[in-house]
FIMI-571179 format. One line per 4 residues: number of its first residue (from 1); their letters; for each residue x, y, z of N, C-alpha, C. Coordinates in Angstrom, 1 decimal. Atoms other than C-alpha are relative to their C-alpha. Layout:
<atoms>
NUM> a> X/Y/Z/X/Y/Z/X/Y/Z; ...
</atoms>
This chain:
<atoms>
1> xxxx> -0.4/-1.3/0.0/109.3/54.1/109.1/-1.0/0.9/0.8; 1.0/-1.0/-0.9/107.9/56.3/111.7/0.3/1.5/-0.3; 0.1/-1.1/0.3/106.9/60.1/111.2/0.7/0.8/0.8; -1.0/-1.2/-0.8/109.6/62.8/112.6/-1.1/0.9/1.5
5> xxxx> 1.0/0.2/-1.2/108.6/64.1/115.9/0.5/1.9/0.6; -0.8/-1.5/0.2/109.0/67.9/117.0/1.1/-0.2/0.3; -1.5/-0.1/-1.2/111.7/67.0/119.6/1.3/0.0/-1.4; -1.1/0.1/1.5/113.7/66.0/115.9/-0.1/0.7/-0.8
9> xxxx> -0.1/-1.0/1.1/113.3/68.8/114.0/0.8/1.3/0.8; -1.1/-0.5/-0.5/116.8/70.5/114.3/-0.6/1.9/0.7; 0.0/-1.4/-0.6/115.3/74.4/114.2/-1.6/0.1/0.3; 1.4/-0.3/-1.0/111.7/73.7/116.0/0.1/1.2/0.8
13> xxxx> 0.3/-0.9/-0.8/112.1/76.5/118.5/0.4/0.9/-1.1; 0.1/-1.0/0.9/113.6/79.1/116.0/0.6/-0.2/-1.2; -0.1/0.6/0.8/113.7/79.2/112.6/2.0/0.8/-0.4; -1.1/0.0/-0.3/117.6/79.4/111.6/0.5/-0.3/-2.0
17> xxxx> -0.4/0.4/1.5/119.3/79.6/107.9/-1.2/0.3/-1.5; 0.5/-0.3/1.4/117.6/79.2/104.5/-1.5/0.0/0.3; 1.0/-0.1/-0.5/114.3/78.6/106.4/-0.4/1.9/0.6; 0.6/-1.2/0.0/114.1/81.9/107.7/-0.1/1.3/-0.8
21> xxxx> -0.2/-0.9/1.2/115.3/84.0/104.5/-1.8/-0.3/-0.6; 0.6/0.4/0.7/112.5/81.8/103.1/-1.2/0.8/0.6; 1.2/-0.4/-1.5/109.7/82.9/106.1/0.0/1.6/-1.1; 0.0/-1.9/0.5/110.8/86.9/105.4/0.0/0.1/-1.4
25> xxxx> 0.6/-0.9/1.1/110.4/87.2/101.8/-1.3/-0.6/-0.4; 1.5/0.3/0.6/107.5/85.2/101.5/-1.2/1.2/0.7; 0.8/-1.5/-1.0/106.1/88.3/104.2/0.3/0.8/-0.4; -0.1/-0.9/1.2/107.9/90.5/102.0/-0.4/0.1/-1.3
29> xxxx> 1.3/-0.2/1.0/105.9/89.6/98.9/-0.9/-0.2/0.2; 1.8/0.1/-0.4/102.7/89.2/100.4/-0.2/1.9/0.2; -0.1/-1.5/-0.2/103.4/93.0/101.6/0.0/1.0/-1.7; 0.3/-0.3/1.0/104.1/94.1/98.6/-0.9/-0.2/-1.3
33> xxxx> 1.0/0.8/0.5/101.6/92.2/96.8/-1.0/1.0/0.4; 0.8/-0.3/-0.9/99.3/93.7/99.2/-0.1/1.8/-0.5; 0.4/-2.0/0.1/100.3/97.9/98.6/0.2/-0.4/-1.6; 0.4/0.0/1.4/100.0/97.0/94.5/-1.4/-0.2/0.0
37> xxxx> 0.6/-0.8/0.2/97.1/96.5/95.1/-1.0/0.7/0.3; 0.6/-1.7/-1.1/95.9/99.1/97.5/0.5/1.2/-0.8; -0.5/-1.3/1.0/97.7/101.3/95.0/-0.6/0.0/-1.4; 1.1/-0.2/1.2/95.8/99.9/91.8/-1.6/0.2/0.0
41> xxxx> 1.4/0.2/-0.1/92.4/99.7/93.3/-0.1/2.1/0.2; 0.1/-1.0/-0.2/92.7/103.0/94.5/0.5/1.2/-1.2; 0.0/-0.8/1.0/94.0/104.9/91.0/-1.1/-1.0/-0.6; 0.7/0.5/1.4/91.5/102.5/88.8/-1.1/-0.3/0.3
45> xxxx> 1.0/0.6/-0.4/89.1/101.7/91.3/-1.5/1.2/-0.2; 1.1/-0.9/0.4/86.6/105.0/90.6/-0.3/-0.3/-1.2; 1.2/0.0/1.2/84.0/103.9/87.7/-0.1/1.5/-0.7; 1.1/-0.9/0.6/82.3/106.5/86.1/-0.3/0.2/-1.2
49> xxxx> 1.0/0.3/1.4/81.2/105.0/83.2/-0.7/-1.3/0.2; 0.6/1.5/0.3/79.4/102.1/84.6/-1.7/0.4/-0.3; 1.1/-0.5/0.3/76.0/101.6/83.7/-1.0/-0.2/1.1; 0.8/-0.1/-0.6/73.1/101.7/85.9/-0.9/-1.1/-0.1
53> xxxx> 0.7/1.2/0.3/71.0/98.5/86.9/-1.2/0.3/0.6; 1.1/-0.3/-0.7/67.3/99.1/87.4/-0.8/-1.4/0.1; 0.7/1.1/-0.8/65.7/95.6/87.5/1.1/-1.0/0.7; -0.5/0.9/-0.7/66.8/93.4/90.0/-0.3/-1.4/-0.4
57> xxxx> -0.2/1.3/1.2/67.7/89.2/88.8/-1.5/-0.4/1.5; 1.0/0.6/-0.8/64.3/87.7/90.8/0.7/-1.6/0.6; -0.1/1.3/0.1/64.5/84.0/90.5/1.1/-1.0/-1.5; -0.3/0.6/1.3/66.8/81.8/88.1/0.1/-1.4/-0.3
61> xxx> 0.4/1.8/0.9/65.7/78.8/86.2/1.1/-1.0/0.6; -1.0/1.5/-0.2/67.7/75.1/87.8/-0.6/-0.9/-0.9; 0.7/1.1/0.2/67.3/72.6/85.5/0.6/-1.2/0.2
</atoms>
């Protein structure tokens, strides 16, 4: 059994059918994905109750 070859893959040049529905909403929820959250960082992303770190971590113990 030998491995399929481009020349045999029916929609190689363009994609055609349930393959390309599939293509556009997986780009349509990455998008959307994407402005939730550019929309939650941006309402939730201002602190102003964190606390303040004055020493810095030096070295930490490997055992």
């Amino acid at each position: 059994m030998s491995e399929p070859t481009l020349e045999d893959i029916s929609d190689y040049d363009t994609l055609k059918g349930q393959k390309k529905k599939v293509v556009w909403l997986i780009i349509l929820v990455g998008l959307v994905m994407g402005g939730i959250y550019v929309l939650s960082y941006t309402y939730f992303g201002n602190v102003s109750d964190s606390l303040p770190v004055e020493k810095k971590i030096g070295n930490v113990p490997v055992e």
